[in-house]
C-alpha positions in Angstrom: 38.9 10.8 37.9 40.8 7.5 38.5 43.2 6.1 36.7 41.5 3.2 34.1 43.3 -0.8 33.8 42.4 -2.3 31.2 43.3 -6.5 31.1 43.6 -7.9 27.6 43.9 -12.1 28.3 43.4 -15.4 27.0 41.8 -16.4 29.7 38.7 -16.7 29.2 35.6 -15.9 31.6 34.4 -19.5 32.2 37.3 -20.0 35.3 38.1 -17.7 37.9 41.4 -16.4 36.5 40.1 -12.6 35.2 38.3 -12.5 38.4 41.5 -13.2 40.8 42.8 -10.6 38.9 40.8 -8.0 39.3 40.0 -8.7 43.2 43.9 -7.9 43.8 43.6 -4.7 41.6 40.4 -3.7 43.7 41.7 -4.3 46.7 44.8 -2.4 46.5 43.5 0.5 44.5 40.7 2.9 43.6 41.2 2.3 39.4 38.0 1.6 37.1 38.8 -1.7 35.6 38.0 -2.5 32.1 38.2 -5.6 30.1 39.3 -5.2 26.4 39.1 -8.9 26.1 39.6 -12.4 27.3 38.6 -14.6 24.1 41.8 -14.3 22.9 42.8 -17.8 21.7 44.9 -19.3 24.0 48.9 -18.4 24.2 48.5 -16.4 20.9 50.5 -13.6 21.2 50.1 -12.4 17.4 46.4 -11.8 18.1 46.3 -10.4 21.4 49.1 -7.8 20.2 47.2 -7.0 17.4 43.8 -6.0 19.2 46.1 -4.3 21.6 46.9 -2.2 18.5 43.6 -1.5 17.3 41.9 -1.0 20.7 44.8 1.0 23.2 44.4 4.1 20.4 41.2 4.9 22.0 41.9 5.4 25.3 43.7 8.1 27.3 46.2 9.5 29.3 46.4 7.5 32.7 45.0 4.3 31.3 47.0 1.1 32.4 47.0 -1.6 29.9 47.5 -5.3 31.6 48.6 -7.4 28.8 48.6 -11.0 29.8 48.7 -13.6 27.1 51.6 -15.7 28.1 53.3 -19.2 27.4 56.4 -18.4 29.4 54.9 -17.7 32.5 57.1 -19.1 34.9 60.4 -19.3 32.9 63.5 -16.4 32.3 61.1 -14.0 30.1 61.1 -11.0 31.8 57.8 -8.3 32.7 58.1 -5.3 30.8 56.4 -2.1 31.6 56.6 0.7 29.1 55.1 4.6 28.6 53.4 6.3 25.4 51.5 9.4 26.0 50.6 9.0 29.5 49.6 5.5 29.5 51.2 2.8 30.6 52.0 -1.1 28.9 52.2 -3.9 31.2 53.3 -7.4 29.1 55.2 -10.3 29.2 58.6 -10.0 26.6 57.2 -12.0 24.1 56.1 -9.6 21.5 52.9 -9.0 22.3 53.7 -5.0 22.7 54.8 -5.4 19.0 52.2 -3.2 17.5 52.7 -0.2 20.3 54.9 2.6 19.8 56.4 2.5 23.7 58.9 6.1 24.7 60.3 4.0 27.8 60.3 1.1 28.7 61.7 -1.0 32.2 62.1 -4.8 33.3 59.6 -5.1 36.0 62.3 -6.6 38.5 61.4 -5.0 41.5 59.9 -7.8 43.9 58.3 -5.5 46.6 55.4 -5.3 44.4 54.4 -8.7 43.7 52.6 -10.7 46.1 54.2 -12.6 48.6 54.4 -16.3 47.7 53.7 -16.4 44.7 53.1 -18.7 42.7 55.3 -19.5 39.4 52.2 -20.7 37.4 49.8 -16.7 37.5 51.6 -14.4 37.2 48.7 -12.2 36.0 47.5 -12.1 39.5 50.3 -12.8 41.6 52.5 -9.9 39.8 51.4 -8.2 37.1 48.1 -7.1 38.9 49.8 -5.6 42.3 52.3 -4.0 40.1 49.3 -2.4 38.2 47.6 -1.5 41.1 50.8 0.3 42.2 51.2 2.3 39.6 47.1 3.3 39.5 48.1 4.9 42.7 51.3 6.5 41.7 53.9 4.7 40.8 56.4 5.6 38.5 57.9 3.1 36.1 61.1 3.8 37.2 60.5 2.4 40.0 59.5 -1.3 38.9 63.0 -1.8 37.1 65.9 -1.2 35.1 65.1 0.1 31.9 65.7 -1.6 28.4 66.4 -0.6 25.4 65.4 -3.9 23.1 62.9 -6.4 23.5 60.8 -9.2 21.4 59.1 -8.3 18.6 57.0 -10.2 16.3 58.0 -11.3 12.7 55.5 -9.4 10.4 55.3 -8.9 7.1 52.4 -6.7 5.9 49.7 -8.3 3.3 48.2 -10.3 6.0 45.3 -11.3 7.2 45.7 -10.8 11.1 41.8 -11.4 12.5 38.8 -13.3 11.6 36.5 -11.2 13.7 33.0 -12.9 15.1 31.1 -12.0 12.0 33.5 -13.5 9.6 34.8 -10.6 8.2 38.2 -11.2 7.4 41.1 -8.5 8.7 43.9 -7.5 7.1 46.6 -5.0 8.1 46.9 -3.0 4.8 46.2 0.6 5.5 43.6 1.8 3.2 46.2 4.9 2.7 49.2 2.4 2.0 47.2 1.5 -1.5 48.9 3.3 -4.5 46.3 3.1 -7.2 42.8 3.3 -8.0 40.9 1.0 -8.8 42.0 -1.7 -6.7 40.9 -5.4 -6.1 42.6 -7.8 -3.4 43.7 -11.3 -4.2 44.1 -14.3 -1.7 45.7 -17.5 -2.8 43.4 -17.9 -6.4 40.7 -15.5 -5.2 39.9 -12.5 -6.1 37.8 -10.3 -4.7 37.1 -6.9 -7.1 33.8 -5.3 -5.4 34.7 -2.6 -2.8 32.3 -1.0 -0.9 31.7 1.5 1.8 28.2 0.1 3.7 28.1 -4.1 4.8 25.6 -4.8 1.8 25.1 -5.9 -1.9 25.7 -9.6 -2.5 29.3 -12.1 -2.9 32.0 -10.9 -1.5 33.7 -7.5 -1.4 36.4 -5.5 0.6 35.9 -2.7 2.8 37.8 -0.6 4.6 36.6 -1.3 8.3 36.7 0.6 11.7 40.5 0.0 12.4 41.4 1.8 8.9 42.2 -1.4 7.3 41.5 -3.3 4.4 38.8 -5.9 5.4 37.1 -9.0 3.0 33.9 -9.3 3.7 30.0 -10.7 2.9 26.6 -8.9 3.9 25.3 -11.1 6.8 27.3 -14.1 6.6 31.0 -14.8 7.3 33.4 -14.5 4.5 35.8 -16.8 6.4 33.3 -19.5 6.1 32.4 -18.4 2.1 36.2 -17.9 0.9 38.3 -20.3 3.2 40.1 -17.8 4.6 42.7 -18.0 8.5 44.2 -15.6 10.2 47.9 -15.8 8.8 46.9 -16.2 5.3 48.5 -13.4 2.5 47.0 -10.7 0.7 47.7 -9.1 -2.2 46.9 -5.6 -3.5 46.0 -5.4 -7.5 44.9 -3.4 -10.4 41.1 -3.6 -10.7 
């Protein structure tokens, strides 16, 4: 079976950025390539590191992850690749890997595996998708870099709401196992939301503890964003019911 890359990217699909991409991956290697996304908003690292979280637990040895959300291209940041369980993390330094529990990692430094000339504008396509390529067909790590043993990580402090997913459901990142007592109600700003449920029904809003094992706030067929005013970025609070 060959090896899977999967590109996570703000690009969007409406220019020809994903495509570029994935015509130098093709062309230089037998992978399957998969798209995780490209909606994510543009240069928001938070977000695409969290779906890298919930999504790269699903997928197996020999998968290549091609992490591209990045307002530095161009400038000193470096190109980190980095190893957990047979897969492998390809990501700008900017904290987008933040979420991932990575056993190596390397600087990708190594120019004989980015395309010649260049440019300093995409590197998506003009590096981090030969250097992807090479490792679908064999590459070790090693290879692309001297390894490190820091890089950039995100500020986080859990009790957060970290998604507004297309539904309106509302995402936090409190493990439903994190939660100390029974029964329980979550508070945001000068709401409070006590109902919890297991099934997307019942009227008003309750929580629920969604597909990624977190505490979601949510409202049977409409958006609880919209209802309760909630962002992305906006604290949570765990109470007594």
């Amino acid at each position: 079976m060959p090896p899977a890359v999967v590109l996570l990217t703000d690009f969007g699909t409406r220019d020809p950025y994903v495509a570029s991409m994935k015509g130098v991956i093709a062309s230089r290697c037998d992978a399957a390539i998969h798209d995780l996304t490209h909606e994510i908003a543009p240069q928001d690292v938070r977000e695409a590191a969290w779906f890298l979280r919930t999504a790269e637990r699903w997928w197996g040895g020999g998968t290549i992850f091609v992490c591209v959300v990045d307002p530095g291209v161009g400038t000193a940041r470096r190109i980190l690749a980095g190893e957990n369980g047979g897969r492998v993390f390809l990501a700008p330094d900017n904290g987008l890997l933040t979420f991932v529990d990575l056993q190596t990692i390397v600087s990708v430094e190594n120019e004989s595996f980015f395309l010649p000339a260049g440019s300093t504008t995409f590197h998506g396509r003009d590096r981090f998708a030969p250097v992807a390529a090479a490792i679908a067909n064999g590459t070790a790590i090693a290879e692309l870099g001297p390894r490190v043993s820091e890089i950039v990580t995100l500020e986080h402090e859990s009790g957060t709401i970290v998604a507004i997913d297309r539904f309106g459901n509302a995402i936090t990142d409190i493990e439903r196992a994190s939660i100390p007592f029974e029964p329980f109600a979550v508070r945001i700003g000068d709401t409070v939301v006590r109902r919890v449920s297991n099934t997307y029904e019942g009227d008003g809003p309750f929580v629920i503890v969604g597909s990624t094992g977190t505490v979601e706030i949510s409202v049977a067929g409409a958006s609880a964003a919209d209802l309760l005013q909630l962002r992305r970025g906006d604290r949570v609070e765990i109470i007594r019911s």
